[in-house]
C-alpha positions as CSV (number, residue, x, y, z in Angstrom):
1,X,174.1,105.3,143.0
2,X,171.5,102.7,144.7
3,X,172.0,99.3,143.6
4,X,169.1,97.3,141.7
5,X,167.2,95.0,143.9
6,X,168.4,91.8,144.0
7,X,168.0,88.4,146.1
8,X,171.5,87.8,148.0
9,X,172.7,84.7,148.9
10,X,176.0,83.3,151.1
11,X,176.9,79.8,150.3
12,X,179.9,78.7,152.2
13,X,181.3,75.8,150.2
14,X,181.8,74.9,146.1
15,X,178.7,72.4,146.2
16,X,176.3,75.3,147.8
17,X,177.3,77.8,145.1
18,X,177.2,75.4,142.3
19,X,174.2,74.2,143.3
20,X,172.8,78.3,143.8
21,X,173.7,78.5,139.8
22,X,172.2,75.2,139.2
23,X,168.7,76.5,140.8
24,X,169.0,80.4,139.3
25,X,171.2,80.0,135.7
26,X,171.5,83.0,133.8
27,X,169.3,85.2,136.6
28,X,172.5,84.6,138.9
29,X,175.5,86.3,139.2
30,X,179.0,85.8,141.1
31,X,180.5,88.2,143.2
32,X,183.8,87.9,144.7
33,X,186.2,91.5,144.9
34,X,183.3,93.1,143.4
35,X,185.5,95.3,141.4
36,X,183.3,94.8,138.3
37,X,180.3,93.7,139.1
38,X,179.4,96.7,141.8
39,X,180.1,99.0,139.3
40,X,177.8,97.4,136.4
41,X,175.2,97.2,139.0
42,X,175.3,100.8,140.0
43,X,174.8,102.0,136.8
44,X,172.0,99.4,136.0
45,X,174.2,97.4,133.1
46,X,173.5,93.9,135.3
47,X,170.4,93.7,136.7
48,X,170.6,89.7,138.3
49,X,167.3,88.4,140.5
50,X,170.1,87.0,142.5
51,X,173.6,87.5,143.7
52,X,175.7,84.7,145.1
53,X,178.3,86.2,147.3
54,X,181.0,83.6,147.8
55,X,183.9,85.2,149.6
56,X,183.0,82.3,152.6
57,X,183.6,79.9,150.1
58,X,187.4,79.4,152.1
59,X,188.3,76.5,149.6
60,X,188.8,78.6,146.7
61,X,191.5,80.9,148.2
62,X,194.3,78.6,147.1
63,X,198.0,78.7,145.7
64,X,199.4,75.4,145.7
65,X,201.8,73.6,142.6
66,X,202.1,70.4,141.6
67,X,201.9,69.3,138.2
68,X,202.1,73.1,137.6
69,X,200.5,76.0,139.6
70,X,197.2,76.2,140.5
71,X,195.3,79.7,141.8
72,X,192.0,79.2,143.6
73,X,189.4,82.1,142.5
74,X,189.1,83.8,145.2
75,X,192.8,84.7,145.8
76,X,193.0,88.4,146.0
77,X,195.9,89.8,143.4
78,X,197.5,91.2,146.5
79,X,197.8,87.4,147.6
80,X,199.1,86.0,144.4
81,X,201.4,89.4,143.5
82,X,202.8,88.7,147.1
83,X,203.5,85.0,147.5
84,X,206.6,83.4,146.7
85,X,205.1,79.8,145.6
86,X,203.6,82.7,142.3
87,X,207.3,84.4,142.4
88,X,209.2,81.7,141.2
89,X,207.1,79.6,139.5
90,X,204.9,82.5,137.0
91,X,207.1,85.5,137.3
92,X,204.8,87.0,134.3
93,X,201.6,86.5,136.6
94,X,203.9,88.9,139.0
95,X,204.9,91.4,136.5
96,X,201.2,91.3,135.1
97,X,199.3,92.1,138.3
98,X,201.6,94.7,139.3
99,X,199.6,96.8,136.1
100,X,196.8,96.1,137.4
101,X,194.6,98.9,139.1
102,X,196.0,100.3,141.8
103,X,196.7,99.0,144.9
104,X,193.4,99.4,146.5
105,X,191.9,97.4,143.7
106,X,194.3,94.4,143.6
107,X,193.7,94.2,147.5
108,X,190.7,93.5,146.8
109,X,190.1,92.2,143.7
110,X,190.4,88.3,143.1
111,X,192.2,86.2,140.6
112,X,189.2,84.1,138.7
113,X,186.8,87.7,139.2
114,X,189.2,89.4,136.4
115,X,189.7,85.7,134.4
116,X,185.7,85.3,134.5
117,X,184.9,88.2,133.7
118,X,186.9,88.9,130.0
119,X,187.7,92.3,129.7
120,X,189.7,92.6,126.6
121,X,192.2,95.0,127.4
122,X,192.8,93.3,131.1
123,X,196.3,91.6,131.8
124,X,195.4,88.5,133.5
125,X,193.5,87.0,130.7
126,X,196.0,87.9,128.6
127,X,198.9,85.7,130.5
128,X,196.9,83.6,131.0
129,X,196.4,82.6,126.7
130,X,199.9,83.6,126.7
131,X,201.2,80.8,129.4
132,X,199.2,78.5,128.0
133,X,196.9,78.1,130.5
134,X,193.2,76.5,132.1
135,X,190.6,77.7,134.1
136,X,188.8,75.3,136.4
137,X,184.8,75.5,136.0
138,X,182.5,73.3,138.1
139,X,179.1,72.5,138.1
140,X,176.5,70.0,139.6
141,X,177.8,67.8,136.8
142,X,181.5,68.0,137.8
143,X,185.2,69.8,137.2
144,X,186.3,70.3,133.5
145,X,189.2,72.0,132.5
146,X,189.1,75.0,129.8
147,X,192.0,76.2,127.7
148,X,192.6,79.8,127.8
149,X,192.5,79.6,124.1
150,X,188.9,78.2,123.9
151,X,187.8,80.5,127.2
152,X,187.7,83.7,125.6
153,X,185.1,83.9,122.9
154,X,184.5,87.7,123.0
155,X,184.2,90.8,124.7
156,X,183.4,90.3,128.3
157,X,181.9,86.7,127.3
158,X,183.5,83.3,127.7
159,X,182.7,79.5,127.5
160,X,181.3,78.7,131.1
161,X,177.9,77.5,130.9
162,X,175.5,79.4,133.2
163,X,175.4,77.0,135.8
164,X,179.2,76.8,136.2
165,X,181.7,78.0,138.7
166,X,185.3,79.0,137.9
167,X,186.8,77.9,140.6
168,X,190.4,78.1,139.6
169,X,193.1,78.9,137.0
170,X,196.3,76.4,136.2
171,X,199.9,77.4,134.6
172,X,202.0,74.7,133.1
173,X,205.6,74.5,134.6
174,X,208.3,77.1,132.6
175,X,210.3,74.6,130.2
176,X,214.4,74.8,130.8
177,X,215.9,77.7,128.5
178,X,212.6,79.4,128.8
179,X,211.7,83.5,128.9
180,X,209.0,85.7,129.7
181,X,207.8,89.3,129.5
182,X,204.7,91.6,130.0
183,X,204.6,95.2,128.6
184,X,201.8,97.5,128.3
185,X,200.6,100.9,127.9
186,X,198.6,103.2,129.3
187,X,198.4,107.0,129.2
188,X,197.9,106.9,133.2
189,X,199.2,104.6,135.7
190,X,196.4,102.0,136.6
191,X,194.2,102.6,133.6
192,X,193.2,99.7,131.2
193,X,196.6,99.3,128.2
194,X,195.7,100.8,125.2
195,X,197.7,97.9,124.2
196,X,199.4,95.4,126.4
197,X,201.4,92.5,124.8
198,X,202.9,89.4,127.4
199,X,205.2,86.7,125.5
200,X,206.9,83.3,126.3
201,X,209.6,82.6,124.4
202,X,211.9,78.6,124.6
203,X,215.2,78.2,123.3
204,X,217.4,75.5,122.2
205,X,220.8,75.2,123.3
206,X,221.9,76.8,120.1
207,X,220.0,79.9,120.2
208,X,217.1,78.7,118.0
209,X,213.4,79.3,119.4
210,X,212.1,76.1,119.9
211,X,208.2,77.6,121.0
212,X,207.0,80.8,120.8
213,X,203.6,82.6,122.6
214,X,202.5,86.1,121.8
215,X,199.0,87.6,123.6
216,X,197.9,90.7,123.0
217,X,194.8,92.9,124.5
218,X,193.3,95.9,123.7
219,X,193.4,94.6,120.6
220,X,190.3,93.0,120.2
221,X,187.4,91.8,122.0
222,X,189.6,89.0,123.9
223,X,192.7,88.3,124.3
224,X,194.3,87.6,120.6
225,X,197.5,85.1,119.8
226,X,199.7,86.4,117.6
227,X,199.8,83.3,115.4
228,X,201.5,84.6,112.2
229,X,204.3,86.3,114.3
230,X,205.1,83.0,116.6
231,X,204.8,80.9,113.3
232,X,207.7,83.4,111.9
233,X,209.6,82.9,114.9
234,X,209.6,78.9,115.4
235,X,212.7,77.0,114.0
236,X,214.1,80.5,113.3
237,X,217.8,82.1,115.5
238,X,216.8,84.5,118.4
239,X,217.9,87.7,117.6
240,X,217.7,91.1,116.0
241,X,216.2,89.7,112.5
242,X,213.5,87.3,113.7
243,X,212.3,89.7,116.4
244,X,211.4,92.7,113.8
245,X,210.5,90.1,111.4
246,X,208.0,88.8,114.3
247,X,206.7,92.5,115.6
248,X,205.8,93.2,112.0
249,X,203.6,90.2,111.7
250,X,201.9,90.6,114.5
251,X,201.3,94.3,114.1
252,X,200.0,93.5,110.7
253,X,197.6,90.7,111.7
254,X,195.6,92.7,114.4
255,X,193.0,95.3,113.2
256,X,192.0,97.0,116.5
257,X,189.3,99.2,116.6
258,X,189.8,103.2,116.8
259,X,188.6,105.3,119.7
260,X,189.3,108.6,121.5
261,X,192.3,106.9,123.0
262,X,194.0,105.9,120.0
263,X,193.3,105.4,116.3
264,X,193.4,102.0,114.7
265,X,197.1,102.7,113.1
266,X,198.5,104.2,116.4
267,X,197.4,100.7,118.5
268,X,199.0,98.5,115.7
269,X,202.3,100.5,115.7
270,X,202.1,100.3,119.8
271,X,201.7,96.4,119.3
272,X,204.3,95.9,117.2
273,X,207.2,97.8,119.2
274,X,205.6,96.5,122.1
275,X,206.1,92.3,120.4
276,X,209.3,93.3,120.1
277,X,210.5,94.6,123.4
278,X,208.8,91.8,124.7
279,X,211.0,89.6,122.5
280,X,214.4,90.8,123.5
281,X,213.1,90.9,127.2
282,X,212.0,86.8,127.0
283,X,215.1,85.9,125.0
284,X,217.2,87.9,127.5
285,X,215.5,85.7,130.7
286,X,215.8,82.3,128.5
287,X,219.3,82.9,128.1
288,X,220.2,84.2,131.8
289,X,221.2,87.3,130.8
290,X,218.1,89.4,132.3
C-alpha cells in the first residue's frame, strides 16, 4: 500500500529533532527502524503532516555504563543483542531481544522505537518495568528521566509530552546475590507472547528474597507488576513454597482480556506457570547454580 502524504524531514543532531517536535507537536511523528510506524502508515492508522526521520541523528546510537547501563535510541536490537558491554551487565535485555521478531526485524529495529512505542504484549517494555528502569526524554526544555513504572500509561500510549524525544533507556546495576529470567509464549516463533513474564529476583545470604520484580505483558494494556506476588515473596525463603505461593498471586491479580488467541482463563493459567518458572530460573542465577 501507498503511504499517506506526509512532510519529511532529516535532522542530524538531538537539538534539530527536538526542536522539529517543538515546531510540529502532535502533527509529528518519529521514525527510526520503522518497524511500526511504516506499517500503521500503510494501512492509514497514523496519518502525521510530518515525519522526522532521525537515523542521522549518530549521537543516539549509544551503549556505554557507568552508574548503570545506558542504551541510546537508535541502537538497533541486533546491536544491543550482540555487544558484550549489554552481555554482562543486562543479561535479561539479551534473553529478551532474542524473542523478538525475527532477525530481519531486530536488524533493523531500534531499542527506544519498541520502548516508545508501548505495545503491551512487547518484551522490551516489559524488562524494562521489570529492571527497574528509565527512559531518557528531551525537549527544548531539557533531559528528564522517566521510571518505567510511570512510562507506560496504556496501550500503545506513554508519558512523553508531544514535543519530547526519547533519546535513551537506563538499567540500574544487578545487586550481588541477584537473578534474572524472561519467558514467554507464543504459538509461532517471532509472534507477539500471548503471555510473556521477565522477573528479578535478590537474595540474602541465607536464602531469603530480599527484593522481588515480576512484569508481565500480554496481560493488559502495558506492561503490569505483579505487586501482590512480589509482596508475598519479600522477607519470605526461596523455594518451592513461596514460588507457587507467588505464581498464584500473580495469576490471580491479572484479568487479561479474551481473544481468538486465548481466553481470559487460559492467559492467567499461562501467567502463573510462567511466574513460576521464571522464579526457579532467577533464584537458580542468584545462587550460581544456573
Amino acid at each position: 500500500m501507498k503511504l499517506p502524504p506526509f512532510e519529511y524531514r532529516t535532522p542530524e543532531t538531538v537539538e534539530e529533532t527536538v526542536e522539529l517536535l517543538g515546531e510540529f507537536g502532535d502533527e509529528a511523528k518519529i521514525l527510526a527502524g520503522g518497524q511500526s510506524l511504516i506499517p500503521l502508515l500503510a494501512m492509514r492508522l497514523s496519518r502525521p503532516a510530518v515525519v522526522i526521520d532521525i537515523n542521522n541523528v549518530n549521537e543516539l546510537n549509544t551503549i556505554s555504563n557507568g552508574s548503570g547501563l545506558s542504551i541510546g535510541a537508535l541502537t538497533r536490537h541486533r546491536t544491543a543483542e550482540r555487544s558484550a558491554l549489554v552481555q554482562s551487565s543486562a543479561p535479561m535485555l539479551v534473553a529478551a531481544l532474542g524473542y523478538v521478531g525475527h532477525d530481519a526485524i531486530r536488524t533493523r529495529g531500534t531499542i527506544g522505537g519498541s520502548v516508545a512505542h508501548a505495545d503491551p504484549a512487547a518484551e522490551l517494555p516489559t524488562v524494562l518495568t521489570a529492571l527497574g528502569g528509565s527512559v531518557s526524554a528531551t525537549s527544548a526544555r531539557g533531559t528528564r528521566s522517566i521510571a518505567a513504572d510511570d512510562f507506560f500509561e496504556g496501550f500503545l500510549s506513554t508519558s512523553l509530552a508531544d514535543d519530547e524525544l526519547l533519546t535513551a533507556i537506563q538499567l540500574p546495576p544487578r545487586p550481588d546475590r541477584s537473578g534474572w529470567s524472561f519467558n514467554e509464549f507464543s504459538r509461532r516463533s517471532g509472534d507477539f507472547a500471548l503471555v510473556g513474564v521477565a522477573v528479578s529476583i535478590e537474595l540474602d545470604e541465607s536464602g531469603t528474597v530480599v527484593d522481588a520484580r515480576i512484569a508481565m505483558s500480554g496481560v493488559a494494556g502495558e506492561p503490569t507488576r505483579a505487586i501482590e506476588a512480589e509482596t508475598a515473596l519479600r522477607g519470605n525463603p526461596a523455594g518451592p513454597e513461596s514460588f507457587a505461593t507467588a505464581a498464584a498471586a500473580a495469576a490471580a491479580e491479572i484479568n487479561p482480556s479474551a481473544d481468538l488467541h486465548g481466553t481470559t482463563a487460559y492467559r492467567k493459567h499461562l501467567a502463573g506457570i510462567l511466574v513460576r518458572k521464571g522464579l526457579n530460573e532467577a533464584c537458580d542465577r542468584a545462587k550460581g547454580t544456573r
